[in-house]
Steps between C-alpha positions, in 0.01 A plus 500: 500500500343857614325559139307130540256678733347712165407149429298410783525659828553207677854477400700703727853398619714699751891590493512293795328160371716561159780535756492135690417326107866679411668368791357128494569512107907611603485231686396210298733629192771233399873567616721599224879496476507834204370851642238570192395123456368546898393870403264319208416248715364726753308722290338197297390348886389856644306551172323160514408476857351827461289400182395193698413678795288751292366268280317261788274771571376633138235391308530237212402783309739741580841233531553557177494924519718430757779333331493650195536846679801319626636425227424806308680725791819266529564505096447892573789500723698302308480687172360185306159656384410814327259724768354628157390136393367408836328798467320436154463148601273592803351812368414332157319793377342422222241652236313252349462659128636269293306176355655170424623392177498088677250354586678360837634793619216743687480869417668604847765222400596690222440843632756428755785322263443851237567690826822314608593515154581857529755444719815434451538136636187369340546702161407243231239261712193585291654428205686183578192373643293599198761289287541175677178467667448106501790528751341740739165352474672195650627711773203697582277203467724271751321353805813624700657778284741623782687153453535562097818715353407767289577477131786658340733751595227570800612207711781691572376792714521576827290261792277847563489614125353140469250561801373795274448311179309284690323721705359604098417189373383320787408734804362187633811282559650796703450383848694150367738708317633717770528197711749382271714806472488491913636147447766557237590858713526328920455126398233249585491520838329865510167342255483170695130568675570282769300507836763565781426243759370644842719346712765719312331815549453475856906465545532813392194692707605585882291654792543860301414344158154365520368252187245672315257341292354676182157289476329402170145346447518145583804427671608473868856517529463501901520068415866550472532679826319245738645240310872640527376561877425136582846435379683704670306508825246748460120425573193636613463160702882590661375865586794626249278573194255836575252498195273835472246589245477802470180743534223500753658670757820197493705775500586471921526124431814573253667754774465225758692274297737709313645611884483187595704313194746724522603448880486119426570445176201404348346492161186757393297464193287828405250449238348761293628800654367707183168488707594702796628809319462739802709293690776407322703808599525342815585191384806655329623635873364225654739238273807778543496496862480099498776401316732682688645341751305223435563120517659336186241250441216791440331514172241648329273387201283778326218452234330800302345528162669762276220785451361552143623814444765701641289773657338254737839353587512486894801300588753736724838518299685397811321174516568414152856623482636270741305177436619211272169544252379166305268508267281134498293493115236256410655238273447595079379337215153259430766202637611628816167663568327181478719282671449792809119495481519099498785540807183588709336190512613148576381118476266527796324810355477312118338166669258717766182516288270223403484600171859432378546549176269838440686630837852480272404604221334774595800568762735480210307736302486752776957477544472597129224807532714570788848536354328674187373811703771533737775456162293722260584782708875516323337636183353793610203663388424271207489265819271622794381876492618532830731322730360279744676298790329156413657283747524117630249540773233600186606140360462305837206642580308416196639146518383460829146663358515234256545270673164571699310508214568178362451326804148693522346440136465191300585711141742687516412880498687659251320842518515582828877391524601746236302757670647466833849479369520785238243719646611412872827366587664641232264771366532634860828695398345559155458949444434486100208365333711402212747260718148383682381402118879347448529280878122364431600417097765281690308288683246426222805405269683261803185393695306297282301159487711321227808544760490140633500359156838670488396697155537817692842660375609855750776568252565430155653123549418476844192312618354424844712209646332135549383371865887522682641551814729786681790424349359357164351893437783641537726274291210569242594867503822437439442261234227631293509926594597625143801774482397852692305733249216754561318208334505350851268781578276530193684786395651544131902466510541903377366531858876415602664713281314782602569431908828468400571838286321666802714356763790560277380895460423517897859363549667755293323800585602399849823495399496831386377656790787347694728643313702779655411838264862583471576143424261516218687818402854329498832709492542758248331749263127279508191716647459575835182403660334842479605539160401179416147579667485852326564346156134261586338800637568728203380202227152460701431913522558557168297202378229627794144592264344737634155475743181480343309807434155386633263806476652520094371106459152567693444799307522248190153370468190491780465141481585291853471139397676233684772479276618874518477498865695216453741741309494787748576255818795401335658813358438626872681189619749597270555824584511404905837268403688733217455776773686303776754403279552815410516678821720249657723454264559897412521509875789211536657697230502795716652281781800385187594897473515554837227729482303291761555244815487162372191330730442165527268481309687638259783272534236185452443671177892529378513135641207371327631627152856407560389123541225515221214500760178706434460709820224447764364835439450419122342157558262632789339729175585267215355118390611175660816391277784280536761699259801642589505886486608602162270165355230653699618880388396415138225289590326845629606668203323264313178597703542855392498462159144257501345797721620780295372288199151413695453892641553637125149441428369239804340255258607185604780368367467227215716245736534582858791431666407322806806453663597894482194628726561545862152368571401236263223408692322820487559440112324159493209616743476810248396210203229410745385813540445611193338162338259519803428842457428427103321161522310582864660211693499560900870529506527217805348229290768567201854371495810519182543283208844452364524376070846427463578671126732341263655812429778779682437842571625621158240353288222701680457828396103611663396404817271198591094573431451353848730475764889517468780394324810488780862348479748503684451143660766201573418151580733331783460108530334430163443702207252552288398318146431792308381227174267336740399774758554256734796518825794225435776374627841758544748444243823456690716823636226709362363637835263760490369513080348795393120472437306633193257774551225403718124637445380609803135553556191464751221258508211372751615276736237199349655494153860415576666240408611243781564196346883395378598846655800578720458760752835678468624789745676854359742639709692806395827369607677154557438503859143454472381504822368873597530552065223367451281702233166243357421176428493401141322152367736354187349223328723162559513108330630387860362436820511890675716289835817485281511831423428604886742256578753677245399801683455682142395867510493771285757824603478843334907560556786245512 
């Protein structure tokens, strides 16, 4: 329970509240006649009512951590699972070097299943694969692989040896996976998500155990209160309810009534209390002194939002340790999202305006825009950019704006709609230019004229229901909503795959870190942590290149032209993050011998490179990247060699390898430069080209007469036609497709091209967002809104 709060720091629990959940668990355990049958009885009851108690208050995100920590520990104890498999199972270190002799299986699908074939348990997998692979293709091409049985002798391994197979061929089943090895481990009843009604929560909180409420966008779970209240007695109207919103100097107002609810047993509701952060120390005395002594009848409801990260967490620990937390989440999926946006609205509201039918529709259309941009969050970057708190009062608000309009014009007007809903009510929130582009693209696809002939379809199957009442729309929904699928959302369907192999990564590395070291270790003659950490430390040093001799390159020819400045930034770049890495790691070696006191800082380092984490000091200095440290280790390696290749003579390379420069903008500007320079354009009235080649980087062996050839590139949410130079529909499971070699070069801003073009974003990383490097214009048979809509960009690392 005390490790949860590396999670999120709103998950504390005290000795004390674990304590009264052991006791009321003793309790409630069956009578048995037979000493060890009561003995199992017990622990099976303690262990539950603690899992329940914890679980209430977590995230849907993190239940799952949760109980497969659980899981992992008790099978620990028990001697049924290998620490040395758990280990490689959430480690899963593995160097992508080897290419795929099948055409289903990935390259880091096979990577992995040649690694685990070096050991002893998996000796043979390659092979077997290799020689019956109709039956594996079967397996790793299953809608629901974790339900299949492995062929051959495999079906027989262990539940976790299992987990790791299929943590190799399909990383992104893992989160479904591991839920059915927690079910097969403790039994159903630990994978059930079922809400725990309130009523049943507030039996077990007391005048010293507040009910704390973990608040997400769009919900208010203070409905269950007041209406558990009016059952039981407690009102505002009956003087027994106190309800305080807090900020704006309400914080005398919530004194008043906490004293006074405790002498008489009332009820006190305190929302928001993450908005008075100077006071809350006193709130934790305050509710201290309260409850004791107090009458029996006294309770108290809290609300906060959970900060975004953990340095701005405010919450006192005593407050949180002592409260029953419950966590209240939006509802998930296009189904339940749209049935909630539709939930605000009733029969009155449908028959209010005088134009009926265009009110409906257009009402209708709005649920579905709705539910789109609150649901498309789940998938991450290739979603929005940036996360925004889109909420219900954005959707009543631009009904009610509707609603106004049509009443005030006789046609109705379309433009100024869209405008005041995507640049307005809902492009209020909007930070990113690229999710402003996406939320507009929206409305032009679901607001349109031919909506009241009902030829308007929101998703594939789906179109805009007939003239019906309250009832009638939603019986529609459930009728005629196709099966959930990023489709829903105008995404392709590798868009799930990849939220899923992420969450499935996230979940593991957490995992990981939860881990104990010297559980990791396990008993015996197996590494010690510093050894362990050592062995890392002495690989990366001896790999280490050395800096960049700058004066030697200057001295190498007089010329300064963009692109050898170009050169010279990086190498210096370089040379800032190999000397760091350098110095603190010779320095943490120090620290090993016992040469030197180990400093914190020091010990983030040995942590960092214990859990396969690239340290904060190296990423300050380095490139945005999402690898793991020894991925990213030979990643920079990589680097070296193309600037020890590019500083030999600094001629431009033939190719240039986008993706390996710190500053790829300063690259593309450096094109600019130079064709403005040559051709005497005003450099503000040019802008880049990009020619899609038909070729790869080893077929070019001078560099381009104008311009620059560059690769490096992926596609994510299409790909691209390399035959027709056009972008195309994503083959299925192939996320992110390398690109050919793109030409890069500059022209005046009045000869590009603008028709049947696709203005497509590069980012250097998959989270987009602050990535973002240039704007490229590919050439495209489609309308440009599906390929917003698909939220297709180009990334120089994956």
């Amino acid at each position: 329970m005390n490790d949860l709060n590396k999670i999120n720091p709103m998950y504390q629990f005290s000795l004390k509240a674990f304590n009264v959940v052991f006791h009321k668990a003793v309790e409630m355990a069956e009578a048995c006649e037979d000493v060890r049958s009561r003995v199992n009885m017990l622990i099976d009851c303690v262990t539950f009512s603690t899992f329940t108690y914890i679980s209430r208050g977590l995230f849907e995100r993190d239940k799952l951590t949760f109980s497969a920590q659980l899981t992992f520990q008790l099978l620990l104890m028990s001697k049924e699972i290998d620490v040395r498999e758990l280990d490689f199972l959430l480690r899963f270190n593995i160097e992508h070097s080897y290419v795929s002799p099948l055409d289903f299986f990935s390259n880091s699908a096979w990577s992995a299943i040649k690694v685990m074939g070096f050991t002893d348990d998996f000796r043979g997998l390659d092979r077997d694969i290799e020689g019956s692979p109709k039956r594996w293709k079967k397996l790793v091409e299953s809608e629901c692989p974790e339900k299949e049985t492995f062929p051959q002798e495999w079906k027989g391994k262990s539940s976790l040896q299992k987990l790791i197979m299929m943590r190799a061929l399909r990383p992104d089943r893992m989160t479904y996976a591991l839920r059915n090895f927690v079910e097969e481990k403790l039994g159903v009843k630990y994978t059930e998500g079922r809400k725990i009604e309130f009523a049943k929560s507030y039996m077990e909180s007391g005048p010293a155990s507040p009910v704390f409420f973990i608040l997400s966008p769009g919900v208010d779970p203070l409905k269950d209160v007041e209406s558990l209240g009016r059952k039981l007695g407690f009102t505002i109207d009956l003087g027994r309810l106190h309800n305080v919103s807090l900020g704006q100097g309400q914080e005398a107002v919530a004194e008043v009534a906490l004293q006074k609810a405790a002498k008489e047993g009332h009820w006190v509701i305190l929302q928001n209390i993450h908005l008075v952060g100077r006071w809350l120390g006193s709130l934790e005395k305050l509710l201290e002194r309260c409850s004791e002594g107090s009458h029996s009848d006294y309770r108290v409801f809290m609300s906060a939002e959970p900060a975004p990260t953990p340095q701005e967490h405010i919450i006192p620990q005593g407050i949180l340790e002592n409260a029953i937390k419950i966590t209240n989440e939006p509802p998930t999926g296009m189904l339940a999202n749209l049935h909630a946006a539709l939930d605000n609205f009733d029969q009155d509201i449908l028959e209010q305006c005088s134009r009926e039918q265009e009110f409906k529709t257009i009402l209708f259309s709005l649920c579905y825009f709705h539910a789109c941009v609150a649901e498309r969050r789940k998938f991450g970057a290739q979603g929005w950019n940036r996360k925004y708190p889109f909420n219900t009062g954005d959707l009543t608000i631009s009904v009610n704006v509707l609603y106004n309009y049509l009443e005030a014009n006789a046609q109705v007007p379309w433009e100024d709609l869209r405008y005041l809903f995507g640049e307005i009510m809902y492009g209020g929130h909007i930070t990113d230019d690229w999710d402003r582009r996406l939320c507009r693209t929206y409305l032009e696809e679901y607001m349109q004229p031919n909506q009241f002939e009902q030829k308007l379809a929101l998703a594939p199957g789906f179109v805009v229901p007939p003239n019906l009442d309250y009832k009638g729309f939603h019986d529609f929904i459930d009728e005629m909503l196709p099966h959930e699928s990023p489709v829903h959302y105008g995404l392709h369907p590798n868009a799930e795959i990849e939220f899923l192999t992420v969450t499935s990564d996230n979940l593991f590395h957490t995992l990981l870190e939860l881990q104990s070291p010297d559980a990791v270790m396990g008993d015996g003659p197996s590494q010690t942590l510093e050894e362990k950490v050592k062995t890392i430390l002495d690989e990366v040093l001896e790999k280490l290149p050395e800096e960049y001799n700058m004066s030697d390159i200057a001295s190498k020819t007089a010329e300064r032209s963009p692109y050898i400045l170009v050169c010279f930034q990086e190498c210096e770049r370089m040379n800032m993050l190999i000397s760091e890495m350098r110095r603190s790691l010779k320095e943490l070696d120090l620290g090993l011998k016992g040469e030197l006191a180990i400093s914190s800082e020091m010990e983030r380092l040995q942590s960092a490179l214990f859990f396969d984490n690239v340290p904060d000091t190296w990423t300050k200095l380095a490139y945005p990247s999402t690898y793991s440290q020894a991925t990213w280790y030979n990643d920079v390696l990589q680097r070296c060699k193309e600037l020890d290749s590019w500083t030999q003579d600094l001629s431009l390379p033939s190719v240039v390898w986008l993706s390996g420069l710190f500053n790829p903008q300063s690259f593309l500007t450096a094109v600019m430069q130079t064709l403005a320079r040559k051709n005497d354009w005003p450099l503000d009235k040019v802008n880049l080209t990009v020619d899609v080649t038909k070729k790869f980087k080893e077929e070019f062996n001078q560099p381009a007469r104008e311009g620059a050839y560059v690769y490096g590139l992926y596609m994510e949410g299409a790909r691209w036609d390399t035959q027709a130079g056009v972008i195309t529909e994503a083959r299925l499971k192939e996320l992110t497709p390398a690109m050919p070699v793109m030409s890069v070069r500059a022209v005046p801003n009045d000869r590009q091209e603008t028709r049947n073009i696709y203005e497509c974003p590069l980012y250097k990383t998959k989270i987009r967002g602050p990535t973002y490097v240039w704007t490229l214009s590919l050439k495209t048979r489609e309308r440009p809104a599906k390929w917003v809509l698909a939220g297709v960009a180009l990334l120089l690392s994956v």
